[in-house]
C-alpha positions in Angstrom: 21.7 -5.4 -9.2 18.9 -5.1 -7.5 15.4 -5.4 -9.7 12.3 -3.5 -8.4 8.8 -4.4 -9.9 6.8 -0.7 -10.6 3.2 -0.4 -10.4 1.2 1.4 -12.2 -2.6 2.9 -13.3 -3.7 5.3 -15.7 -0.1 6.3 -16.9 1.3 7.3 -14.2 3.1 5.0 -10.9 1.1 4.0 -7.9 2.1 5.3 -4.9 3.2 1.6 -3.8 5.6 1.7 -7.0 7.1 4.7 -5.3 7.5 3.4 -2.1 9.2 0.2 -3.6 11.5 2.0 -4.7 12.4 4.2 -1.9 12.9 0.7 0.2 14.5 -0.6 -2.5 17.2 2.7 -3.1 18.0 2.1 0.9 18.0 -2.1 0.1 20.7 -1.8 -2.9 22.8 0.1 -0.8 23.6 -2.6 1.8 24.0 -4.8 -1.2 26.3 -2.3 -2.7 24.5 -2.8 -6.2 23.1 -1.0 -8.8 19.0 -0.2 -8.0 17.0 -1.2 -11.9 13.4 -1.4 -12.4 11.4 -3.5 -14.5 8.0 -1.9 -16.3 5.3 -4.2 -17.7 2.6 -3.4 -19.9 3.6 -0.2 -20.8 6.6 2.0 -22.3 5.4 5.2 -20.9 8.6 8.0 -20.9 6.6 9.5 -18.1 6.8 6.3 -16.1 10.1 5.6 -16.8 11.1 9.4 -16.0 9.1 8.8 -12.7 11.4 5.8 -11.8 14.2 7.7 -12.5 13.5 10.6 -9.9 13.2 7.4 -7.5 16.6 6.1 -8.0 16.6 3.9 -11.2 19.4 3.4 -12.9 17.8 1.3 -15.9 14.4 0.4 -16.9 13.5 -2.6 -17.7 10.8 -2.5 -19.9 8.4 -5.3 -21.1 5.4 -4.3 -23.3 4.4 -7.6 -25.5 1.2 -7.0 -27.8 -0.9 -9.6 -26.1 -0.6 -8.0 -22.5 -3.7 -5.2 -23.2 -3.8 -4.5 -19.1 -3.0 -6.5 -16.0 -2.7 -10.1 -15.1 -1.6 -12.1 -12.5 -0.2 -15.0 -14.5 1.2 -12.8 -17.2 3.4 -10.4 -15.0 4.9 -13.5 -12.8 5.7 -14.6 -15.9 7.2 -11.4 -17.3 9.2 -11.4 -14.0 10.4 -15.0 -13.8 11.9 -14.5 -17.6 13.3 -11.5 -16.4 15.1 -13.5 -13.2 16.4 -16.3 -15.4 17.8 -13.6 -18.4 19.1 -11.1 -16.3 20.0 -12.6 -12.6 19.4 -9.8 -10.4 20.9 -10.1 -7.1 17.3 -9.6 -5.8 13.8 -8.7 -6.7 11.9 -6.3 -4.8 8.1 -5.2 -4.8 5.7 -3.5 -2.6 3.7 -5.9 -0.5 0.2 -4.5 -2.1 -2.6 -7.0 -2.9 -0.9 -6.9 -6.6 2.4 -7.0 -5.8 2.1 -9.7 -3.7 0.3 -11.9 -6.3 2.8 -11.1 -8.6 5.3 -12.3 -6.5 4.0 -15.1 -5.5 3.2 -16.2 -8.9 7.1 -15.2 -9.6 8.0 -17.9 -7.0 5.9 -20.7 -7.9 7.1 -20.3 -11.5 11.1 -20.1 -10.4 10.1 -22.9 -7.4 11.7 -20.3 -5.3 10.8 -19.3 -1.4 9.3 -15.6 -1.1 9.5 -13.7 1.8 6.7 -11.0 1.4 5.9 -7.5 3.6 9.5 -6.8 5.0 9.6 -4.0 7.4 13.7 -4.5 6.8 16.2 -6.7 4.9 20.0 -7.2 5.4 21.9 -9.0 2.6 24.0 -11.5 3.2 25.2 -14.9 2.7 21.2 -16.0 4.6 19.5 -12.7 4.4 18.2 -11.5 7.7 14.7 -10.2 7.1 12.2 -8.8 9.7 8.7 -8.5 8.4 4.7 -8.2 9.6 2.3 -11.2 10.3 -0.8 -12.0 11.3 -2.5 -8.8 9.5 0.3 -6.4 11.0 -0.3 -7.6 14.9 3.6 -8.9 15.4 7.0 -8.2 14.0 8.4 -11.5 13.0 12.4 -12.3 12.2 13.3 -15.2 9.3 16.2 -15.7 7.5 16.2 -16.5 3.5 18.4 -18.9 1.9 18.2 -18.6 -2.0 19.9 -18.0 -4.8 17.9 -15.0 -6.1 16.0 -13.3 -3.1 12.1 -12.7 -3.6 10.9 -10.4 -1.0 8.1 -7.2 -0.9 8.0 -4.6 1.4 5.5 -4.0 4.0 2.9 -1.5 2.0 3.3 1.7 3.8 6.1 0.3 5.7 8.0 3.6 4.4 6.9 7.0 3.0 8.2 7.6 -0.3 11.0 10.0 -0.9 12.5 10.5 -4.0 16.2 10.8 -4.3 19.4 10.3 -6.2 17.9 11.3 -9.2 18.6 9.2 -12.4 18.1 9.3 -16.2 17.7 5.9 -16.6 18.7 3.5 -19.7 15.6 1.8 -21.1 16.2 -1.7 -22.3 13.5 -3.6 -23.9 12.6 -6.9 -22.5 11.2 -9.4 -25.1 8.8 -11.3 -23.1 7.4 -14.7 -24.6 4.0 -15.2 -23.0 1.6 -18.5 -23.2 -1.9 -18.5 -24.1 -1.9 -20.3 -19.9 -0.3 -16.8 -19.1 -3.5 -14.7 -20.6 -6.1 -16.9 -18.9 -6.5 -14.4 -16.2 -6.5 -10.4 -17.3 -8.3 -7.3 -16.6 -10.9 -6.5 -19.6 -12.7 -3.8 -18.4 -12.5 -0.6 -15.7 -15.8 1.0 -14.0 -15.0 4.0 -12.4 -17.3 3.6 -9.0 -16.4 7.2 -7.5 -14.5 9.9 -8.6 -12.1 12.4 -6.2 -10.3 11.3 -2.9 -10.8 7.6 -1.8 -10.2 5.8 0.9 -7.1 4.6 1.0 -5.4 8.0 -1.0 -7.8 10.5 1.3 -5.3 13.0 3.5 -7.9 12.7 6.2 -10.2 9.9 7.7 -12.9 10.7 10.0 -13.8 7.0 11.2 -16.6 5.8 13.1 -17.5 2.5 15.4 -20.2 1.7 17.0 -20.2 4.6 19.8 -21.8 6.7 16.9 -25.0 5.0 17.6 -27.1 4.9 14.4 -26.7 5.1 10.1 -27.8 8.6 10.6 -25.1 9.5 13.1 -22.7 9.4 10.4 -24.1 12.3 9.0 -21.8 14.8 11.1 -18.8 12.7 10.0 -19.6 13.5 7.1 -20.2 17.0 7.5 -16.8 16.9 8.9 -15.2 14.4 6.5 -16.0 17.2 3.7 -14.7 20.4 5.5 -11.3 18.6 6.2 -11.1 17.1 2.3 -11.3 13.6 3.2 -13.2 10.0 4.0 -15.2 9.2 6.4 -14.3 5.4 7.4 -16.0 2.7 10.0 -15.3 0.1 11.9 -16.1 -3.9 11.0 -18.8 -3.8 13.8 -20.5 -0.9 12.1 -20.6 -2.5 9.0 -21.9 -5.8 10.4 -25.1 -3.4 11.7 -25.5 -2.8 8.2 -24.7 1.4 8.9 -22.3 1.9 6.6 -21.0 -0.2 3.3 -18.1 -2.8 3.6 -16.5 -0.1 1.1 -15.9 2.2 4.0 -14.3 -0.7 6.7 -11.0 0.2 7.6 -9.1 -2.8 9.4 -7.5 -6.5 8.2 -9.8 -7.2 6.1 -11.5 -3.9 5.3 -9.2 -1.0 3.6 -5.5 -0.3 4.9 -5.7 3.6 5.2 -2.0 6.1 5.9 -4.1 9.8 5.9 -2.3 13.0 7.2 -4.6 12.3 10.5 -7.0 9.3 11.1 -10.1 11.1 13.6 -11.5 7.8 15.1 -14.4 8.6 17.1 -16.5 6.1 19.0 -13.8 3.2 18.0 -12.7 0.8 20.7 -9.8 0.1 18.5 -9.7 -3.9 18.4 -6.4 -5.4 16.1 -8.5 -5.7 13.5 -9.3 -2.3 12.8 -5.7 -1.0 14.4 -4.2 -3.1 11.4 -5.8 -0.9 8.9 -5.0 2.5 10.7 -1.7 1.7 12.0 -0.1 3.3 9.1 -2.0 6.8 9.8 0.6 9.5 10.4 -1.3 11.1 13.5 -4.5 9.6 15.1 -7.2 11.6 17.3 -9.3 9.7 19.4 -12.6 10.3 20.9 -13.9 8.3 23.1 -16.1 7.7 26.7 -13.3 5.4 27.6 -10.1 6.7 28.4 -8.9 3.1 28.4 -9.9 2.0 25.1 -7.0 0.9 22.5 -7.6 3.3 20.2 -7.2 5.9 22.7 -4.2 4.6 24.1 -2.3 4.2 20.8 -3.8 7.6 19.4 -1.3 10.9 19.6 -4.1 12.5 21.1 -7.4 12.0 22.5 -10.6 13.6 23.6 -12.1 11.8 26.2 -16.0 13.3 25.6 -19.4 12.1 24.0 -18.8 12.1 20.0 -21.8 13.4 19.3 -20.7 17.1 21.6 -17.1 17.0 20.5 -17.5 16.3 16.7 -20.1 19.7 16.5 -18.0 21.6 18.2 -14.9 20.5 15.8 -17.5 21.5 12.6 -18.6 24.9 14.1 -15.0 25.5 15.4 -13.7 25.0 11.8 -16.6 26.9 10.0 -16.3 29.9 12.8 -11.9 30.3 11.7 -13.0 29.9 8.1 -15.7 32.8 8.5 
């Protein structure tokens, strides 16, 4: 079987949980196995239900009394108990910043290679796996020779779709966790904004340095908030001290997959394409027909931002009377 580690927040799965499993429902059918989950820290119905609409089959579930929220340590040890009681043919995860970790602790526990953000997998004797590097900039082709497969898939690598609906059976894992294992564990959650955020928002109105000043943010704003969304930047805006490191979209900013990314006034350097790539349409405006972001974008406006965004906001307040 193949076992797939779900994310979760708040009661309910993240959206990476849901597109683990979607690469994972696709995964277990080259490997002609069963697709199981495994839950940690909680025994929600509602998650496992959620799991189940995904694909599931069973539901794993691993809920000792000392784990009170996440940790590193303690989940790659959940999952390395979990590899050594129940050999799955694989494990899977989605290649967030957590799954990763978890992962990765996973390995070093098992002393096992881990092959992390596949774009695709083919099972075999050496598995054939084709997955990003260097921040998303090339597509790179290994092959994995071990006895249980580690691997995550590239986050937003697919869009989650939920399908062969299950009612899954819940088994209950009984975890034995160290006092090493508890070292590390979130204690405490601050809220720092409510609503639509970055990296959830359906639209991203993001700004570079053709904007021109702090204050010329203000109609991305404006527009940001007609459209429902977030207004974004680029790393050289954030270096000018305009906008927070919060809003930075790019490799080491925030990785953003909105309905449309507008990009005005962005050059579009690998950096910040990294963390749009994943947008599902992009609009470029820009001077410079030539620039990256223009050339990559679905469709461009080649005009001063400060002319075209207006007319955009009066355009969308005029057909909304």
């Amino acid at each position: 079987m193949l076992l797939v580690i779900l994310e979760h927040e708040d009661g309910a799965l993240v959206e990476a949980a849901r597109e683990a499993l979607t690469f994972g429902r696709r995964l277990a059918e080259k490997m002609g196995e069963d697709l199981e989950a495994a839950l940690i820290g909680s025994d929600d119905d509602a998650l496992v239900e959620a799991a189940g609409q995904y694909g599931a089959q069973t539901v794993h579930v691993a809920a000792p009394d000392e784990l009170t929220d996440y940790g590193p340590d303690a989940y790659g040890s959940i999952v390395a108990q979990m590899v050594e009681s129940l050999s799955p043919d694989a494990v899977l995860a989605c290649g967030s910043s957590r799954g990763n970790e978890v992962m990765a602790q996973t390995a070093a526990r098992l002393d096992a290679p881990f092959v992390a953000n596949a774009l695709d997998a083919m099972p075999g004797a050496d598995w054939a796996i084709t997955r990003l590097q260097w921040g998303g900039s090339l597509l790179e082709d290994v092959t994995l020779d071990a006895e249980t497969p580690l691997l995550t898939c590239g986050l937003h690598a697919v869009a989650s779709e939920p399908g062969d609906e299950q009612d899954p059976d819940v088994e209950e894992f009984d975890a034995e966790l160290e006092a090493a294992d508890l070292i590390t564990m979130v204690k405490d959650r601050v809220v720092q904004e409510a609503g639509v955020t970055l990296p959830t928002a359906p639209v991203v109105c993001g700004g570079g340095r053709g904007v021109g000043s702090a204050d010329g943010f203000g109609q991305l704003e404006d527009l940001a908030s007609l459209l429902g969304g977030r207004v974004g930047c680029s790393r050289a805006v954030t270096n000018l001290g305009w906008r927070p490191h919060s809003d930075q979209v790019g490799q080491t900013g925030t990785r953003i997959a909105p309905e449309i990314y507008i990009a005005s006034g962005i050059s579009g350097a690998i950096q910040h394409w990294v963390g749009a790539m994943a947008s599902k349409h992009i609009l470029a405006i820009n001077t410079d027909r030539e620039a990256n972001m223009v050339v990559k974008a679905d469709w461009a406006v080649i005009g001063d931002l400060h002319e075209v965004v207006p007319a955009i906001i009066a355009e969308i307040k005029a057909r909304r009377g």
